[in-house]
C-alpha positions in Angstrom: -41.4 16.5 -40.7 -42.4 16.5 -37.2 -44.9 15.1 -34.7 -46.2 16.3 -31.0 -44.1 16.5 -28.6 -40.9 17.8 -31.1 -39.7 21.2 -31.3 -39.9 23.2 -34.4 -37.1 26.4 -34.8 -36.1 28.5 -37.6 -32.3 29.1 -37.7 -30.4 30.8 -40.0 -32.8 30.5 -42.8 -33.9 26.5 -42.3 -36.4 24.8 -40.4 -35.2 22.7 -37.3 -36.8 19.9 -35.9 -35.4 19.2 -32.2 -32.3 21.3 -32.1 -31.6 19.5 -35.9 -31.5 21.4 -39.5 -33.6 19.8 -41.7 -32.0 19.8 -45.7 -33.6 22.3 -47.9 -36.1 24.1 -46.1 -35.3 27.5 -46.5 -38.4 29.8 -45.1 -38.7 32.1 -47.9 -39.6 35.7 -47.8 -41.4 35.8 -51.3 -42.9 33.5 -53.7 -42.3 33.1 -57.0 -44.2 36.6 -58.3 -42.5 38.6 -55.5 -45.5 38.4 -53.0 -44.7 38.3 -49.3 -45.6 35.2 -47.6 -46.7 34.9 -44.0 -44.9 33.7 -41.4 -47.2 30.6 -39.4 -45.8 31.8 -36.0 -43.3 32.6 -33.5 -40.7 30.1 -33.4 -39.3 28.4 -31.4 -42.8 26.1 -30.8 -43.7 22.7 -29.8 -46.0 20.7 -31.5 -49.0 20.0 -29.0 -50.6 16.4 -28.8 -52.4 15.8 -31.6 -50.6 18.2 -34.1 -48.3 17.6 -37.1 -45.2 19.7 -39.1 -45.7 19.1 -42.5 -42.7 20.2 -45.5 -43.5 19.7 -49.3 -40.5 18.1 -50.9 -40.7 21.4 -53.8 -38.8 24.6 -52.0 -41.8 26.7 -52.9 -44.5 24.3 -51.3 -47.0 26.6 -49.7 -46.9 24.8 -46.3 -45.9 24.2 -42.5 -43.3 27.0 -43.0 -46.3 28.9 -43.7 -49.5 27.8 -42.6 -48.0 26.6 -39.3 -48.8 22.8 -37.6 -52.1 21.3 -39.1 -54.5 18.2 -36.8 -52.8 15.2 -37.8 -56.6 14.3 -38.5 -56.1 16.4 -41.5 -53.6 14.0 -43.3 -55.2 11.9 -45.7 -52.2 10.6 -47.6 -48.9 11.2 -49.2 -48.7 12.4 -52.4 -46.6 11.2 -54.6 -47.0 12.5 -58.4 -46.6 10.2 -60.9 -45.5 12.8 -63.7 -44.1 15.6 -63.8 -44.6 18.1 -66.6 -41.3 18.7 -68.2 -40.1 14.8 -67.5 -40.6 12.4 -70.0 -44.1 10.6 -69.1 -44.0 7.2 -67.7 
């Protein structure tokens, strides 16, 4: 979602990325069992050379919102499932 150099913000319930909301990511105050879930850190921040914002595309995915900016060394890939339970298979 975003890269060094950008600004990451929490507004009114949505992560920001340089004074823009980004759709659907609402930080979320429990998970699905009713367990708090951290908060990464303060925000506003910017993402220092070498660091990366990452967003899950499910509203529950355990990540940036959470775990804060990861080493852009640590991306390996994108994952993109190829079924999902529920859905027919392919």
């Amino acid at each position: 979602a975003a890269r060094a150099g950008q600004e990451v913000d929490h507004q009114d319930g949505s992560i920001w990325i340089d004074g823009r909301p980004l759709a659907v990511t609402t930080i979320r105050q429990l998970d699905r069992k009713g367990r708090p879930l951290p908060l990464a850190r303060a925000f506003p921040y910017r993402l220092e050379p070498g660091e990366v914002f990452l967003l899950g595309e499910d509203p529950f995915s355990f990540d940036s919102r959470y775990l804060g900016p990861l080493p852009e060394t640590a991306v390996l890939g994108i994952y993109r499932p190829f079924w999902i339970p529920g859905e027919p298979r392919p």
